[in-house]
C-alpha positions as CSV (number, residue, x, y, z in Angstrom):
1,X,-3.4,-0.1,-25.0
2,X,-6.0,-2.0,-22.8
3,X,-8.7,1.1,-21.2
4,X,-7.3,1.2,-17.5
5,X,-3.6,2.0,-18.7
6,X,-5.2,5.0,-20.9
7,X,-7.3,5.7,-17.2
8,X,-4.3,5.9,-15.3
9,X,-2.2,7.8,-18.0
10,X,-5.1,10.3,-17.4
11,X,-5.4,9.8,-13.4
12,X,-2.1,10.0,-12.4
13,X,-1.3,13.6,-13.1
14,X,-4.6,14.7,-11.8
15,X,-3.4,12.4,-8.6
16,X,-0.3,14.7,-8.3
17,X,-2.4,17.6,-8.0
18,X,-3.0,19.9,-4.8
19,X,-6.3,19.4,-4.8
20,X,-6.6,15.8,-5.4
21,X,-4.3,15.4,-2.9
22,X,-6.3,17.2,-0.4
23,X,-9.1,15.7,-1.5
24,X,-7.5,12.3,-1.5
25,X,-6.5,12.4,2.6
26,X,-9.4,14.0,3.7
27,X,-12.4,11.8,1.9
28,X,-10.7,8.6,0.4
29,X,-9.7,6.8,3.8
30,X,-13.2,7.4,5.2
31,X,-15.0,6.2,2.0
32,X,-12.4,3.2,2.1
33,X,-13.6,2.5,5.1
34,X,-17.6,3.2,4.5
35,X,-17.5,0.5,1.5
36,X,-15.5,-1.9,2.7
37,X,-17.7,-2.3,5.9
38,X,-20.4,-2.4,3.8
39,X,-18.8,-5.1,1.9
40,X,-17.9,-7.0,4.1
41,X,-14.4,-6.2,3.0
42,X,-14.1,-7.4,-0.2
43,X,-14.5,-4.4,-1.9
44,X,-11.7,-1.7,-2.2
45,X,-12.6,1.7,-4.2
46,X,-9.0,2.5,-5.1
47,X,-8.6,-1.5,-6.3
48,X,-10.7,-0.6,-9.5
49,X,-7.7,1.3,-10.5
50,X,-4.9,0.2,-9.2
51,X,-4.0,-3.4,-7.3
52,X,-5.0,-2.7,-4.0
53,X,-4.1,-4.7,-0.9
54,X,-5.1,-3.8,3.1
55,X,-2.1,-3.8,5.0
56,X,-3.3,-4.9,9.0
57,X,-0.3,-4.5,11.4
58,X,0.1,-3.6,15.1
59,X,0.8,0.3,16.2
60,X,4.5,1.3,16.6
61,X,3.4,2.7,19.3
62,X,0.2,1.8,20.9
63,X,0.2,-1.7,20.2
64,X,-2.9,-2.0,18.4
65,X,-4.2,-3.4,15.3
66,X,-4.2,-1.2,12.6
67,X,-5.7,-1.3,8.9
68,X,-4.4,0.9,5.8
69,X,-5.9,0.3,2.7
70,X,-2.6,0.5,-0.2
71,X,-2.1,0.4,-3.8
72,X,0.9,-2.5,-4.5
73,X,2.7,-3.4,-7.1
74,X,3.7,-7.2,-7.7
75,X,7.0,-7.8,-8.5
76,X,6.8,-11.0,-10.4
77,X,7.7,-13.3,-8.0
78,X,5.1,-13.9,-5.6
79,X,5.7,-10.5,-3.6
80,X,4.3,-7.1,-3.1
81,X,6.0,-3.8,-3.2
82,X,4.4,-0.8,-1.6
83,X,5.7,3.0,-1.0
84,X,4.9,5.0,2.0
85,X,4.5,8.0,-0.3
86,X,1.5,9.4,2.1
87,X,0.4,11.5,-0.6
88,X,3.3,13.1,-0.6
89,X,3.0,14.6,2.5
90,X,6.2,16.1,4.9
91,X,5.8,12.7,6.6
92,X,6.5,9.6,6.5
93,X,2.4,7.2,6.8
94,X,1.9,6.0,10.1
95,X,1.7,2.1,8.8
96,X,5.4,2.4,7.4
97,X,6.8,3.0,11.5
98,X,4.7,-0.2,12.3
99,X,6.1,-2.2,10.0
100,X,9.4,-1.5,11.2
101,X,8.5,-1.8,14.9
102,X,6.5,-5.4,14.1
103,X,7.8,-6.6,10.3
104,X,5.6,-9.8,10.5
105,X,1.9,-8.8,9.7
106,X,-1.1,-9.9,7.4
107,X,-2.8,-8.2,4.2
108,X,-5.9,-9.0,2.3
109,X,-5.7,-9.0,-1.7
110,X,-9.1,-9.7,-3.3
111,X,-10.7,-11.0,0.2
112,X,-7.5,-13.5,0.8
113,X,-5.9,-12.7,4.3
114,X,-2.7,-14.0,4.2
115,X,1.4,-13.4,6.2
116,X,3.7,-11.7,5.3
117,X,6.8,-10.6,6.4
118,X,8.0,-6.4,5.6
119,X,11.6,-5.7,4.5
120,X,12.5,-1.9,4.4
121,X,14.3,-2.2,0.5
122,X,18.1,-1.2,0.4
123,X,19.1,2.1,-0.7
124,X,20.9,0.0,-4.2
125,X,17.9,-1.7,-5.1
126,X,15.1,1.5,-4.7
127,X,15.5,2.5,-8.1
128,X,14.3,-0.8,-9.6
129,X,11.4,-1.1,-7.1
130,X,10.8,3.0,-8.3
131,X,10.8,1.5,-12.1
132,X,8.2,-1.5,-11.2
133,X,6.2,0.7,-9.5
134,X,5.9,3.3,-11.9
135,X,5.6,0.7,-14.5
136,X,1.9,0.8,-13.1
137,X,1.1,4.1,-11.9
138,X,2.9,6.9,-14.1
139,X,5.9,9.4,-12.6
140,X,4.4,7.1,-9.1
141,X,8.6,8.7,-7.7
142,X,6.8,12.5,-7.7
143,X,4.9,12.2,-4.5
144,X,8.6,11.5,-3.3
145,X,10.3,14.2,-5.2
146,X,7.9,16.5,-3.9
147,X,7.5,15.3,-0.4
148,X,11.4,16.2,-0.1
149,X,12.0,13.0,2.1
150,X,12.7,9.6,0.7
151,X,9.9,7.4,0.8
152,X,9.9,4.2,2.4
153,X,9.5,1.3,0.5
154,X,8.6,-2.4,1.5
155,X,8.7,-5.8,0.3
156,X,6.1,-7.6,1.1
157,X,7.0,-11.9,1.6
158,X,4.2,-14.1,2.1
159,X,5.2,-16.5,5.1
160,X,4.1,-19.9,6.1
161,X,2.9,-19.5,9.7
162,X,2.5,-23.0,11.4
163,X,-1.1,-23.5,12.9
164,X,-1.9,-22.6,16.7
165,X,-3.2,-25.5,18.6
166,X,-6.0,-23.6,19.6
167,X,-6.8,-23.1,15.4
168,X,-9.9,-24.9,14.0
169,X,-9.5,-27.6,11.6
C-alpha cells in the first residue's frame, strides 16, 4: 500500500471529527489562502493529501469572483468530481449555489487555469460518484450522513472556449 493511502486511512477519521472539523473551517481556508499568496498560487496545503483543485466562479448572488480551494476526485475520463460536503455543516458551501447560478467557470489544478463547465450529478448516478470519491478519501459520504442534507455534487467538463479578439497571441 503506497504511504499516502496508509495517511489517509489514518486522516480521514480524525477529518470526521468535531474538532478537526472546527478546526478545519476556522484555520484551513485562511492558511489556504496565506500560502497560496505566498506562492504565487501554485501551492495548495490540502493538495499534499488529497488532489486539490481551486474552483474560481462568480457570486450567486453578488456577482463577483470567488475562489474556493477543493479536494476532487478524477473520474477517469478527463473530468473532476467534487462534493459540496462543507465540512459537513447544516448548509449547503457557498461555491456549490454559484455554480448553479453561473455553471461555466475556471479551476486551477497544479498551476493550470483551465474551463470548465458544472453539472449538478443526477440523483441515479450519486452513488457511483459517492464510490469514486470514496475510493480516495475513506467513508468521504459521512460529512453527508451527518450533515443530514444531501450534498451537492458536480461534474466538472473542461470546455474549449474560443479566444477573445482582444486575447494576446
Amino acid at each position: 500500500m503506497p504511504f499516502i493511502d496508509v495517511v489517509r486511512e489514518f486522516a480521514a477519521p480524525l477529518s470526521r471529527t468535531g474538532w478537526f472539523r472546527r478546526f478545519a473551517t476556522s484555520v484551513l481556508p485562511p492558511l489556504e489562502r496565506l500560502v497560496s499568496r505566498l506562492t504565487g498560487g501554485r501551492v495548495q496545503l490540502t493538495a499534499f493529501l488529497v488532489p486539490s483543485l481551486v474552483l474560481h466562479t462568480i457570486g450567486a448572488k453578488s456577482g463577483e469572483p470567488r475562489d474556493a480551494p477543493l479536494m476532487y476526485t478524477a473520474d477517469g475520463g478527463g473530468r473532476a468530481l467534487v462534493a459540496g460536503t462543507n465540512w459537513a455543516g447544516a448548509r449547503h458551501p457557498a461555491w456549490t449555489a454559484n455554480l448553479l447560478a453561473h455553471p461555466d467557470v475556471e479551476i486551477t489544478v497544479r498551476g493550470r487555469r483551465m474551463a470548465v463547465r458544472a453539472t449538478l450529478v443526477p440523483d441515479e448516478e450519486r452513488d457511483a460518484a459517492w464510490a469514486l470519491m470514496e475510493a480516495q478519501w475513506p467513508d468521504y459520504r459521512q460529512y453527508e450522513r451527518d450533515a443530514g442534507r444531501t450534498a451537492r455534487i458536480f461534474v466538472l467538463q473542461p470546455v474549449r472556449r474560443p479566444l477573445s479578439t482582444d486575447s494576446p497571441r
